[in-house]
C-alpha positions, 0 to 999 in steps of 0.5 A: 500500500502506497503512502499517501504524500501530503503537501502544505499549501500557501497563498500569501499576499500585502496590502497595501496601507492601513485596513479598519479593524473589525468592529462589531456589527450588530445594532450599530451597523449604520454608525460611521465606524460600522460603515467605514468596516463594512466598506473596508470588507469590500476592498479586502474582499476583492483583494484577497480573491485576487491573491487566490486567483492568481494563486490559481486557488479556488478555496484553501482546504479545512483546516487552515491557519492564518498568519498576519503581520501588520506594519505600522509607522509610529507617529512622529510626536509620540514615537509609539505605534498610534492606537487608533491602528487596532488591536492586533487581534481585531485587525487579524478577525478582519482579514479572516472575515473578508476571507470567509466572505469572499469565498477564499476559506471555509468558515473560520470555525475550520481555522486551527491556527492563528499567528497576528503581529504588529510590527514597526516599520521606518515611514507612513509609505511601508505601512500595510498587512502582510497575510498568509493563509496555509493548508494540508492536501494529499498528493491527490488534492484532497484535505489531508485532514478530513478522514478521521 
């Protein structure tokens, strides 16, 4: 019996500047701060299926792992990364959530792992969101993860 051969599969990508933390969108889905998160999905969601496309990948298998790492100037009166950048935690659920919403990953429920960051970078122009998204298939293409 033939060994079945698993290979890690990998989309990566940038973004370029600053992205909208996730923000709750429940009842307060029409303040300018829901608003502004709502149209921010929009343009990560065409960004990131872009990324796969090019990749030449329809849907990362389940389970996946995500990685982000964003890249954030200080402010120049303070020297410290500015707060109004989000929490590392809330940038990552972004990401996720506009891969989710544009079809890239399954839901993620099926996300076994999460490695969110934020780094200090020299100047406002290299700011932005490096993100990876990886999986395991078999040789033969399906999810080496699904048989129990």
């Amino acid at each position: 019996m033939a060994a079945n051969r698993r290979a890690v599969r990998a989309v990566v990508g940038w973004i370029d500047g600053r992205i909208v933390p996730h923000v709750r969108v429940g009842r307060e889905r029409w303040t300018p701060r829901a608003k502004r998160y709502r149209a921010d999905q929009d343009r990560l969601e065409v960004l990131l299926r872009e990324a796969f496309d090019r990749a030449g990948v329809q849907q990362a298998g389940a389970p996946w792992a995500l990685r982000v790492w964003a890249n954030f100037a200080p402010a120049k009166s303070t020297g410290q990364i500015p707060k109004t950048c989000g929490d590392v935690d809330n940038l990552a659920k972004s990401v996720a959530d506009a891969l989710q919403r544009s079809g890239c990953t399954p839901d993620d429920c099926h996300m076994h792992k999460l490695e969110a960051r934020k780094l200090r970078v020299p100047t406002r122009d290299q700011e932005g969101i490096e993100w990876a998204v990886y999986w395991i298939e078999d040789e033969g293409g399906s999810d080496a993860f699904s048989r129990a």
